[in-house]
LUMSE-856063 format. One record per residue: residue in one letter; z, x, y of N, C-alpha, C in turn. Coordinates in steps of 0.02 Angstrom, whole numbers, padded with zeros to 5 digits, always signed. Example, Ala and Ser with C-alpha at 12.3 -4.5 7.8 and 13.67 -1.06 7.14 Angstrom:
# LUMSE-856063
<pt code="a" n_z="+00390" n_x="+00660" n_y="-00284" ca_z="+00390" ca_x="+00615" ca_y="-00225" c_z="+00390" c_x="+00660" c_y="-00165"/>
<pt code="s" n_z="+00354" n_x="+00642" n_y="-00112" ca_z="+00357" ca_x="+00684" ca_y="-00053" c_z="+00394" c_x="+00645" c_y="+00002"/>
This chain:
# LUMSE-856063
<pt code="x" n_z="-01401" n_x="+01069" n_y="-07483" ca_z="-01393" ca_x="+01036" ca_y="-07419" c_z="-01433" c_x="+01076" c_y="-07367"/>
<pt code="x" n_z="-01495" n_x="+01070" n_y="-07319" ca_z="-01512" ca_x="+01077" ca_y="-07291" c_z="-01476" c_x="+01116" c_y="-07239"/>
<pt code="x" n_z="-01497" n_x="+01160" n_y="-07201" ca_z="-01449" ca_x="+01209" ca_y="-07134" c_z="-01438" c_x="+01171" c_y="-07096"/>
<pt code="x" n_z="-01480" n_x="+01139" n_y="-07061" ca_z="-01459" ca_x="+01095" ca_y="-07021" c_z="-01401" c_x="+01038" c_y="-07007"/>
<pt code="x" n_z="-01399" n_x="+01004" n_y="-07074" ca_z="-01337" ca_x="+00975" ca_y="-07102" c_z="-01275" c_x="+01044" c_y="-07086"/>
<pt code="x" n_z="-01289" n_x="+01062" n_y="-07111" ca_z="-01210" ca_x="+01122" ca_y="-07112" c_z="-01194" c_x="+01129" c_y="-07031"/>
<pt code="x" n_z="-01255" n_x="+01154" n_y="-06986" ca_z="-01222" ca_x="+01170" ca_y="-06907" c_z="-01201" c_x="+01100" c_y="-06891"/>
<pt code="x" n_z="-01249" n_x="+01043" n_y="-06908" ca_z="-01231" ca_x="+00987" ca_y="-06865" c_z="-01128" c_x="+00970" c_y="-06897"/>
<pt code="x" n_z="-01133" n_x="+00991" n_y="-06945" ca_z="-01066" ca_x="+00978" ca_y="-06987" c_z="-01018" c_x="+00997" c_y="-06931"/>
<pt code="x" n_z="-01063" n_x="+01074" n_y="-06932" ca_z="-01002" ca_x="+01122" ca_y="-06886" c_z="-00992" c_x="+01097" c_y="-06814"/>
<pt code="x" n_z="-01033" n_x="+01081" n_y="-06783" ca_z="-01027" ca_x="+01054" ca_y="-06718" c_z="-00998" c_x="+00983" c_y="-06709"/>
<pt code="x" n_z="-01012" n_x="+00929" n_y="-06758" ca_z="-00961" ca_x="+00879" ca_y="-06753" c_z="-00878" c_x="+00906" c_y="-06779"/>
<pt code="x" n_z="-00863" n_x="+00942" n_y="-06806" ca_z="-00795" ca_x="+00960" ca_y="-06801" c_z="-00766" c_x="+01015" c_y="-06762"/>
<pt code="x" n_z="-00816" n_x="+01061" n_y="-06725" ca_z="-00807" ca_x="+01073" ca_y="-06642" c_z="-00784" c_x="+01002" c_y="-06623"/>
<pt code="x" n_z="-00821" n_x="+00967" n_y="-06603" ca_z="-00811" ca_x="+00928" ca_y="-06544" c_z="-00748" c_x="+00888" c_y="-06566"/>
<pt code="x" n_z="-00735" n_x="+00880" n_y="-06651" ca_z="-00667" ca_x="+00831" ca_y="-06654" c_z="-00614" c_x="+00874" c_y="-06633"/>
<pt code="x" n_z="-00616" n_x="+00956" n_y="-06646" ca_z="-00566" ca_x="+00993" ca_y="-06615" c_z="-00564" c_x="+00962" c_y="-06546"/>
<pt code="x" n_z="-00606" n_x="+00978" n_y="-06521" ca_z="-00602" ca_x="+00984" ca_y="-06431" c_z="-00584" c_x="+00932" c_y="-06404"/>
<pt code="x" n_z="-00619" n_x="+00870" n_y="-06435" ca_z="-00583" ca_x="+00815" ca_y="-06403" c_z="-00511" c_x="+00806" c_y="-06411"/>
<pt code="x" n_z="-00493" n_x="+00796" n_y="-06467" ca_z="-00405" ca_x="+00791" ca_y="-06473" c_z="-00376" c_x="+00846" c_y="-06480"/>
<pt code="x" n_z="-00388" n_x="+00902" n_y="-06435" ca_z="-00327" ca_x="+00965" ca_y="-06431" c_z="-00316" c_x="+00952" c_y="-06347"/>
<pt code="x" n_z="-00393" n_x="+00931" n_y="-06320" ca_z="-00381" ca_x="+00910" ca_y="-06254" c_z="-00384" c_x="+00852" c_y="-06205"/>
<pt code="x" n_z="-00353" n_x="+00820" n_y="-06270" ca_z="-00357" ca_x="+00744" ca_y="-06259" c_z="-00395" c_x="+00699" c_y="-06210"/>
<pt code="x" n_z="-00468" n_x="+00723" n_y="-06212" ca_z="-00488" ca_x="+00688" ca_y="-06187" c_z="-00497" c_x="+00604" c_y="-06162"/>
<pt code="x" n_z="-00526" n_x="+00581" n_y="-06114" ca_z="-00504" ca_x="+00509" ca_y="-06095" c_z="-00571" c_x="+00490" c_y="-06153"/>
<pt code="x" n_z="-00558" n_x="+00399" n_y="-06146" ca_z="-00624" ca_x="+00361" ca_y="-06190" c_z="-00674" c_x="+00367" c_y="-06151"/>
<pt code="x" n_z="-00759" n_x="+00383" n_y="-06165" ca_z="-00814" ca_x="+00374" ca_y="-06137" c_z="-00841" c_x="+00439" c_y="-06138"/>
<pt code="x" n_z="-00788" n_x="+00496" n_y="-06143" ca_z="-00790" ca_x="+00576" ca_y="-06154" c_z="-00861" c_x="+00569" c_y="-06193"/>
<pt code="x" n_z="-00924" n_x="+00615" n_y="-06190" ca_z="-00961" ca_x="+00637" ca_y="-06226" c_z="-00977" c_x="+00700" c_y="-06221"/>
<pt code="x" n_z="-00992" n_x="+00738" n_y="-06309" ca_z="-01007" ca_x="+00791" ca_y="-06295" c_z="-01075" c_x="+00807" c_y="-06298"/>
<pt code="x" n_z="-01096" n_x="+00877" n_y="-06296" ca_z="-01170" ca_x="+00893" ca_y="-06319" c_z="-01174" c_x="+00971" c_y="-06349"/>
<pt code="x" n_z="-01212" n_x="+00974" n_y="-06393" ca_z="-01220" ca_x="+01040" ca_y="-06428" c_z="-01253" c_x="+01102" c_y="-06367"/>
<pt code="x" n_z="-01221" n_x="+01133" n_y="-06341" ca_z="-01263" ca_x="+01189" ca_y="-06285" c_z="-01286" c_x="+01251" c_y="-06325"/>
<pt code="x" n_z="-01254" n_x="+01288" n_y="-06359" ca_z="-01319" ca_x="+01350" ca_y="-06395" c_z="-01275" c_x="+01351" c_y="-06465"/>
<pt code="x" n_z="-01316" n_x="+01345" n_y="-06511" ca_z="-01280" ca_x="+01401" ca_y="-06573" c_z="-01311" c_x="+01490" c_y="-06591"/>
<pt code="x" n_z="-01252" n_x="+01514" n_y="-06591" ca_z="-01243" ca_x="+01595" ca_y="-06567" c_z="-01243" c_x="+01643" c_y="-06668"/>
<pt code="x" n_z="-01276" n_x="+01662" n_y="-06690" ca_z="-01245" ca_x="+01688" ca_y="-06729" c_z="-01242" c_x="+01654" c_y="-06807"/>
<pt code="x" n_z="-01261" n_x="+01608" n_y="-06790" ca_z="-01244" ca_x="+01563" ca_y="-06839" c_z="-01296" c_x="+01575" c_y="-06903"/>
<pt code="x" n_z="-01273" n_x="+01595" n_y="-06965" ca_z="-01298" ca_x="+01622" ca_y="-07027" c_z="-01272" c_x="+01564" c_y="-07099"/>
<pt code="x" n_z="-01306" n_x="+01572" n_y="-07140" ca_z="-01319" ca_x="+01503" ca_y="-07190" c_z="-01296" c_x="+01576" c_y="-07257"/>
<pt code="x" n_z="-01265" n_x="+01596" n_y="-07266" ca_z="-01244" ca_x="+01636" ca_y="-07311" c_z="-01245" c_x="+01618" c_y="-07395"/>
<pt code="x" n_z="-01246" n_x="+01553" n_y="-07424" ca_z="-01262" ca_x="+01523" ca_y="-07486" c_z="-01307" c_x="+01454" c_y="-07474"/>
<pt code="x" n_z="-01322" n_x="+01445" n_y="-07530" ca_z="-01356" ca_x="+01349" ca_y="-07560" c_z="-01283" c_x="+01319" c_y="-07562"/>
<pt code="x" n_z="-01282" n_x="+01247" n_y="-07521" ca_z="-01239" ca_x="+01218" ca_y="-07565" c_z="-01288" c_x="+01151" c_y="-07594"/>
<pt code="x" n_z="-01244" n_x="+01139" n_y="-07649" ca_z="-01276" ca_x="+01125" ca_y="-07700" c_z="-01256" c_x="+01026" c_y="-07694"/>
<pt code="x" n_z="-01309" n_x="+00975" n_y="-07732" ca_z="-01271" ca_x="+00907" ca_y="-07711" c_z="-01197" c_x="+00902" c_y="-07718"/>
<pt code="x" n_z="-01173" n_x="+00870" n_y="-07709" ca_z="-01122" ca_x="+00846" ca_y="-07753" c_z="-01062" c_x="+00898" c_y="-07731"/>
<pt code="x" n_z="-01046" n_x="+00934" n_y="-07706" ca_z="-01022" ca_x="+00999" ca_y="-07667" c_z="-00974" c_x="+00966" c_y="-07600"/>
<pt code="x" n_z="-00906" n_x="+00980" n_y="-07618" ca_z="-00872" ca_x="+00965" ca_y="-07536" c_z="-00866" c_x="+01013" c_y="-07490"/>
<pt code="x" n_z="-00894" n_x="+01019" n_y="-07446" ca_z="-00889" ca_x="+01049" ca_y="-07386" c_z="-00826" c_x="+01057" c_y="-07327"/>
<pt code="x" n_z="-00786" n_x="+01119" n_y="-07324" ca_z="-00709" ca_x="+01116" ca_y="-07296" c_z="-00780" c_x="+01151" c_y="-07225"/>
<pt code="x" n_z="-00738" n_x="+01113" n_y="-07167" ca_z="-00768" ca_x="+01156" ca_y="-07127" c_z="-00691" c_x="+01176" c_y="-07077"/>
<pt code="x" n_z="-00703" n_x="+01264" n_y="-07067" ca_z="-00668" ca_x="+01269" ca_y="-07033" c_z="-00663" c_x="+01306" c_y="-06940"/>
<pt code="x" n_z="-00646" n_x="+01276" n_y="-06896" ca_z="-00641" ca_x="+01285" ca_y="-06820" c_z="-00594" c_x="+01310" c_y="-06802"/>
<pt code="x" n_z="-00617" n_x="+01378" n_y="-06747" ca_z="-00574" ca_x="+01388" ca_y="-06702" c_z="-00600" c_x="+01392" c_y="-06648"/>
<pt code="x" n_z="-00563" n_x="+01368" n_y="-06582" ca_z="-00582" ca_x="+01390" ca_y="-06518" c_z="-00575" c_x="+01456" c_y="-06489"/>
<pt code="x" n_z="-00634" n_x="+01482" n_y="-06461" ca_z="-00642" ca_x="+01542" ca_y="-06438" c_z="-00619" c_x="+01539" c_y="-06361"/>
<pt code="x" n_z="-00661" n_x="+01486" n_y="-06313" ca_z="-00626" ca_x="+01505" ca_y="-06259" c_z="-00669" c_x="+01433" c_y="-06223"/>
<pt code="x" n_z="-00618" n_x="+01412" n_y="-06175" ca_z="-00637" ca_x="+01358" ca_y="-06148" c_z="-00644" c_x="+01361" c_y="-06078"/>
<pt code="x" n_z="-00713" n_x="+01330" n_y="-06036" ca_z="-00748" ca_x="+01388" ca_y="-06000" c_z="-00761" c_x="+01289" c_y="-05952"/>
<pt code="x" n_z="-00721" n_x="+01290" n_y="-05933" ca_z="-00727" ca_x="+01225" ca_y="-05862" c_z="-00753" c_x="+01189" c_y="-05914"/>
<pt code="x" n_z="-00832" n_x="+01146" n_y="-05902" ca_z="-00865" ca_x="+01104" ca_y="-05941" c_z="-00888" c_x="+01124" c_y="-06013"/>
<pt code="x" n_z="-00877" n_x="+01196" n_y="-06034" ca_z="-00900" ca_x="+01228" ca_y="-06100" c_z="-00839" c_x="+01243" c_y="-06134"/>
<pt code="x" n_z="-00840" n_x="+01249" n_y="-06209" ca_z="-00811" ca_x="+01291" ca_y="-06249" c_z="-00852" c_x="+01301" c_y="-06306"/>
<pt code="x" n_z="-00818" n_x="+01364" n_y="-06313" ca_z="-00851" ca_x="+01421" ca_y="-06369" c_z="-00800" c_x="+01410" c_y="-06442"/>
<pt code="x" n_z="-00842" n_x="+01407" n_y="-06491" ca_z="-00801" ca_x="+01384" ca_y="-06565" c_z="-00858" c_x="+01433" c_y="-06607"/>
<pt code="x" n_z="-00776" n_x="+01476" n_y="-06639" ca_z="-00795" ca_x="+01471" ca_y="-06700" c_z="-00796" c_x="+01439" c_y="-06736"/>
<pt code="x" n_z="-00853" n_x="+01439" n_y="-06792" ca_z="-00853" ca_x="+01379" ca_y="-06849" c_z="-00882" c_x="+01427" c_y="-06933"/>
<pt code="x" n_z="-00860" n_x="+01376" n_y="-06960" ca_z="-00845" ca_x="+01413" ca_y="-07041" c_z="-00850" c_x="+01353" c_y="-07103"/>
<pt code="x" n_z="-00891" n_x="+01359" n_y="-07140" ca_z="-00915" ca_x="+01292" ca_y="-07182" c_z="-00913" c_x="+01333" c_y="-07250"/>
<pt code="x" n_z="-00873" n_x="+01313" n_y="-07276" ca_z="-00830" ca_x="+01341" ca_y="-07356" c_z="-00840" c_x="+01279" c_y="-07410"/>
<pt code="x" n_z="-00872" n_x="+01327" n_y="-07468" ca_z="-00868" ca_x="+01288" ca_y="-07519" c_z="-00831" c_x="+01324" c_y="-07584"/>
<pt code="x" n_z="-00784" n_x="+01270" n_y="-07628" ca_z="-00741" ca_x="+01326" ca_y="-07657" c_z="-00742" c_x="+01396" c_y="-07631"/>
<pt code="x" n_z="-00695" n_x="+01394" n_y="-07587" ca_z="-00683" ca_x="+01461" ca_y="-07569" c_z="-00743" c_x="+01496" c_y="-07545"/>
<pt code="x" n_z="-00811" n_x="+01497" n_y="-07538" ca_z="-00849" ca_x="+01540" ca_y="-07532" c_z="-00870" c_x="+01513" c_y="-07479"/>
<pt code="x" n_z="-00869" n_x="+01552" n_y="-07414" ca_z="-00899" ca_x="+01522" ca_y="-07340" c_z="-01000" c_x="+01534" c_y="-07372"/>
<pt code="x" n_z="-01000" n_x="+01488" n_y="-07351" ca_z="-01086" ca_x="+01445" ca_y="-07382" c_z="-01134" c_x="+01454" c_y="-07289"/>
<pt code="x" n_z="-01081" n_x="+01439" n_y="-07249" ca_z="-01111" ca_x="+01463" ca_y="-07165" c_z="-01065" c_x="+01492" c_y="-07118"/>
<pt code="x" n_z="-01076" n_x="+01524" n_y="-07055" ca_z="-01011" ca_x="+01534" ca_y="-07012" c_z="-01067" c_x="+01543" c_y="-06948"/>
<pt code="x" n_z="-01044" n_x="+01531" n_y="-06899" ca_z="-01053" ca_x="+01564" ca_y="-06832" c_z="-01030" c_x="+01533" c_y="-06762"/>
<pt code="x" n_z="-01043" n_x="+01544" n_y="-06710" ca_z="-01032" ca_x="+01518" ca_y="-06652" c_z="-01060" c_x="+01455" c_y="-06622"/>
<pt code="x" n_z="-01023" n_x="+01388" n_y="-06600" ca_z="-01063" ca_x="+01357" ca_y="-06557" c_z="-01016" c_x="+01362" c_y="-06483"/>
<pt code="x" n_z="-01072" n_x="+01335" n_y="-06436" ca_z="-01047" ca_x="+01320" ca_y="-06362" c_z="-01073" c_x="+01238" c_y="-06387"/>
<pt code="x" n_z="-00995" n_x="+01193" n_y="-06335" ca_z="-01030" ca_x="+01128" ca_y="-06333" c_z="-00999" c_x="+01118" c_y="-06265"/>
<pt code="x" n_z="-01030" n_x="+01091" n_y="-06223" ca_z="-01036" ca_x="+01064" ca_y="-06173" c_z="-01008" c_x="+00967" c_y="-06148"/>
<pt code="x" n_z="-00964" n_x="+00963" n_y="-06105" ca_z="-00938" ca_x="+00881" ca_y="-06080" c_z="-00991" c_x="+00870" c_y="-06062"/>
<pt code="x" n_z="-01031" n_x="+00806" n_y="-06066" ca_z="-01091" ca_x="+00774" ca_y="-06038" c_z="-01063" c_x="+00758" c_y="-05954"/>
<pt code="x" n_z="-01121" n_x="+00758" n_y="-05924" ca_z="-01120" ca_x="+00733" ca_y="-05852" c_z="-01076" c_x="+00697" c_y="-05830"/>
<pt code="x" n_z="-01074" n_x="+00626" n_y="-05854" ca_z="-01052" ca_x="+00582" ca_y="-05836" c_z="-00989" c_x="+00558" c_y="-05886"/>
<pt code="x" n_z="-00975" n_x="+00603" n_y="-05902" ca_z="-00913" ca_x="+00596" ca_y="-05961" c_z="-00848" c_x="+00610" c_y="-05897"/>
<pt code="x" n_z="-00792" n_x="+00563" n_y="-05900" ca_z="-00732" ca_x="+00547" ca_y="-05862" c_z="-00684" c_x="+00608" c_y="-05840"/>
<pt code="x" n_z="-00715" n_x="+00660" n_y="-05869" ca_z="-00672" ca_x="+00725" ca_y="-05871" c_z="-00721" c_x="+00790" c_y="-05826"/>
<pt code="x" n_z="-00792" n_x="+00766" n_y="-05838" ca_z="-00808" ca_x="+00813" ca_y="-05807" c_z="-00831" c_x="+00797" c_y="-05705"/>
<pt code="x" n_z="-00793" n_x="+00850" n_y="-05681" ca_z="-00813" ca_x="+00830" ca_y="-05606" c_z="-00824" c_x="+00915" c_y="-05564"/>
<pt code="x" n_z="-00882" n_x="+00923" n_y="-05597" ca_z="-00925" ca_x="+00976" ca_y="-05562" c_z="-00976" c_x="+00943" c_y="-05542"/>
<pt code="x" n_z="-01022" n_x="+00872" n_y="-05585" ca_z="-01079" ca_x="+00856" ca_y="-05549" c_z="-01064" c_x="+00798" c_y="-05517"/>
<pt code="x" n_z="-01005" n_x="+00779" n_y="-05485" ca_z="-00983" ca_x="+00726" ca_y="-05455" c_z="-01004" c_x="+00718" c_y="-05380"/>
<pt code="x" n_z="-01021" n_x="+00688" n_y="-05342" ca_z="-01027" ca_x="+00698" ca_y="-05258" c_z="-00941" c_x="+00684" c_y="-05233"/>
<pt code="x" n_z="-00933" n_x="+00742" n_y="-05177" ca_z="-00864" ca_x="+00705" ca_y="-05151" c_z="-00863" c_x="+00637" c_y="-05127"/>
<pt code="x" n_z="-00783" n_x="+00601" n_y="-05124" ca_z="-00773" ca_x="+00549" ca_y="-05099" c_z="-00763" c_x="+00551" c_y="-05039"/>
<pt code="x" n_z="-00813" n_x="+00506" n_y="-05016" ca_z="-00828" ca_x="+00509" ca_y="-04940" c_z="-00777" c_x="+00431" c_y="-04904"/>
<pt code="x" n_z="-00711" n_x="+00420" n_y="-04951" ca_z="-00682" ca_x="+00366" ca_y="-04924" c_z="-00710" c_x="+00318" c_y="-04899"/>
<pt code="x" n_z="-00747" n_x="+00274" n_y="-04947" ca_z="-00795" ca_x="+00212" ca_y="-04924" c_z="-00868" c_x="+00219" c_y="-04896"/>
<pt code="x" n_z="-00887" n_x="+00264" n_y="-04857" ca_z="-00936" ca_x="+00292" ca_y="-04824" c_z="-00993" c_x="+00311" c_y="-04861"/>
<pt code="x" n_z="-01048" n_x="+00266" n_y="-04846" ca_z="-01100" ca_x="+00328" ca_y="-04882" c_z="-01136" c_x="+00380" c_y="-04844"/>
């Protein structure tokens, strides 16, 4: 399986953590912001199930930091850090919002 496959693995189950631990609303999107660390330690091979495992490191306003861990029989195959980021215009984030100017433009 290609590396790339494995982080993207890891970062879609970041983001399934993050969304439902913090229940985000519908329309929520995320985005991949840096991977930190992140090392490909074996081949996995076709046919191979992939456990991937997440923890949150620390959740930082519009960011959080995850560890991530992609195990095959028992043998972690990748591990390292991502940051993923709430998109702009996702219902939760309101740092790039303009205040409400009560009708007024």
């Amino acid at each position: 399986m290609p590396a790339v496959l494995l982080t993207e693995c890891a970062a879609q189950a970041a983001g399934t953590a993050w969304m439902y631990g913090s229940h985000c609303e519908p329309g929520t999107f995320l985005f991949l912001a840096s991977i930190d660390r992140f090392r490909i330690r074996n081949v996995v091979a076709p046919g191979a199930t992939v456990r991937t495992e997440v923890e949150m490191m620390r959740e930082m306003g519009t960011l959080a930091q995850f560890s991530v861990r992609c195990v095959v029989d028992e043998m972690v195959v990748a591990e390292g850090h991502l940051t993923l980021s709430l998109g702009v215009d996702s219902p939760q984030n309101t740092s790039n919002k303009p205040p409400d100017r009560g009708g007024q433009s």
